[in-house]
N, C-alpha and C positions, 0 to 999 in steps of 0.2 A: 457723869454728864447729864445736863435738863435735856429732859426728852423735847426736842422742838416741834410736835407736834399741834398743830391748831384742827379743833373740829369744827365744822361748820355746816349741819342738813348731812353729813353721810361725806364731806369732801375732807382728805386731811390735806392738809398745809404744812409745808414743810419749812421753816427759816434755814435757807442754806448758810446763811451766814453764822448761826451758830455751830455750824460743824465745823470743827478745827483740828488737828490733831491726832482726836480719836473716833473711829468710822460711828456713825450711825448705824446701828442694825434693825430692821425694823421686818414684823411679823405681822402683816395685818390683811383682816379679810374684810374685801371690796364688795360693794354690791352697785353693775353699773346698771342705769336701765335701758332698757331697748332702742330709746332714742336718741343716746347716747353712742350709737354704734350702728347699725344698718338693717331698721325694720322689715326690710323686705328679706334677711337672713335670719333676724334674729327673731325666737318669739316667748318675750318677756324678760328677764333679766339676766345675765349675766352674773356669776358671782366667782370670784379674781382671790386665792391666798396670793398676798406677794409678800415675799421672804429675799427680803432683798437689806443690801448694805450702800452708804453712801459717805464715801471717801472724800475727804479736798486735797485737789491737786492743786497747784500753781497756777491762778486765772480760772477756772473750770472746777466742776463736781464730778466725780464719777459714780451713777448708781450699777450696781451688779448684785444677778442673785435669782432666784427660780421666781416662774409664776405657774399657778395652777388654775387654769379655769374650768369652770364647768357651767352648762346655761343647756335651753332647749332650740336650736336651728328650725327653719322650715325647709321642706324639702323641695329642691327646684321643678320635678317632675311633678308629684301629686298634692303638693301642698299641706300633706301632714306632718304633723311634727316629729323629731326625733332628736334623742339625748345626744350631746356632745361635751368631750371633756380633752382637755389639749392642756400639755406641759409645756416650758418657756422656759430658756436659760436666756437672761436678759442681761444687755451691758448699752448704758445709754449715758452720752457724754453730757451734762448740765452746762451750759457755756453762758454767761451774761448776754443779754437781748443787745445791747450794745457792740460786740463783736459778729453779730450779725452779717450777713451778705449786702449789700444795697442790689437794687433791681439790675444791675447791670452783670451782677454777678450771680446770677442764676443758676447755672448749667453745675448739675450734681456731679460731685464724683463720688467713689465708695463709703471713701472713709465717711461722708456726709450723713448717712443714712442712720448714721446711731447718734445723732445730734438732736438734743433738744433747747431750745434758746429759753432761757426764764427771763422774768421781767422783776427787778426789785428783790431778787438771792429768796424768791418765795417758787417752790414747786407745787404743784396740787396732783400729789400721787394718785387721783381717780382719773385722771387726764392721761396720763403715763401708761395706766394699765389699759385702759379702753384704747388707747391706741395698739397696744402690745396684745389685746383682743381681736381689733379686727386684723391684725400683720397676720395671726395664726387662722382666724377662721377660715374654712375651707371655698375655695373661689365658688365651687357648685357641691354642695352637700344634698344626699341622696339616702330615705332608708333603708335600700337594700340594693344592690346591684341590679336589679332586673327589676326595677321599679316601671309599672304597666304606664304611669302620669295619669292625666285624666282624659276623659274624652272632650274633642273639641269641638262637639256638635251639644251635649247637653249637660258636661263639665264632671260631671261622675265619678268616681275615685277608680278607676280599671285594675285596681289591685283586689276591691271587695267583690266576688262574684255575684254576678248576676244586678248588680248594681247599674249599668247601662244596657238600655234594649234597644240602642238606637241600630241602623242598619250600616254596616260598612260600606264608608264612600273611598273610592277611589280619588285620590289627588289627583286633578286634572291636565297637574306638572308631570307623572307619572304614567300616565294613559300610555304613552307610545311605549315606555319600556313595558307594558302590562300586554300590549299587543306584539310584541318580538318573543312572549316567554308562550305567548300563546302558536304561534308561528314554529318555533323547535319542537314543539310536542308531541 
């Protein structure tokens, strides 16, 4: 079978329309970039093996098959960075842009959710992955459980010692519970 694959700047392109009969198997390593996906989680690139196959069904493509990512997160607390790597068993329906919902039909059910509509039997497998990137990335990623954050008087990393001298303030939402612990003692 001709490999259908189009490059273009780092995107491949897929002609679904030459898949017929016998699956497509494809091995390729992605590199998405950051803005691409969600800068304020992400810091710097992303890079996606996807090892994945693409079947034709009747009306529809079927792609399945593992992803591995790996890229650098920021950390929600202190703002440092830290390595992440997430595996992916991937199964996403190719359906013609055409069979689409119209606006009235809206309202998701399950099976919806592994649906991707293409336009012209063309996929662009960097789209596919980054979206199969952010599905995995973690809602609030952290380097270490007991991450100290920073401070919120002069922004400091409270994990590096001795890095803030500022003086602890009381939340002033807090004052009354700080005076009943004083009151038991």
């Amino acid at each position: 079978m001709v490999y259908c694959a189009i490059r273009e700047g780092g995107v491949v392109k897929l002609d679904l329309e030459r898949i017929e009969d016998v699956p497509l198997a494809l091995d390729e390593r992605l590199v998405i970039p950051a803005d691409r996906l969600d800068p304020s989680l992400v810091a710097g690139t992303v890079e996606v093996c996807a090892q994945v196959r693409i079947s034709s069904l009747p009306e529809e493509h079927l792609l399945r098959g593992r992803m591995s990512m790996s890229g650098r997160l920021i950390c929600v607390r202190c703002l440092e960075e830290l390595d992440w790597n997430a595996e992916e068993e991937v199964t996403v329906r190719l359906v013609p842009a055409v069979a689409s919902p119209s606006a009235e039909e809206t309202e998701l059910e399950p099976g919806d959710l592994d649906v991707r509509f293409v336009v012209d039997h063309e996929l662009d497998l960097l789209e596919v992955a980054a979206e199969q990137v952010l599905l995995a990335l973690p809602m609030h990623a952290v380097c270490r459980e007991n991450c100290a954050g920073v401070c919120p008087t002069c922004g400091a990393n409270l994990n590096d010692e001795g890095a803030c001298t500022c003086d602890s303030v009381v939340d002033p939402r807090w004052a009354a519970l700080a005076d009943l612990r004083g009151r038991n003692s």
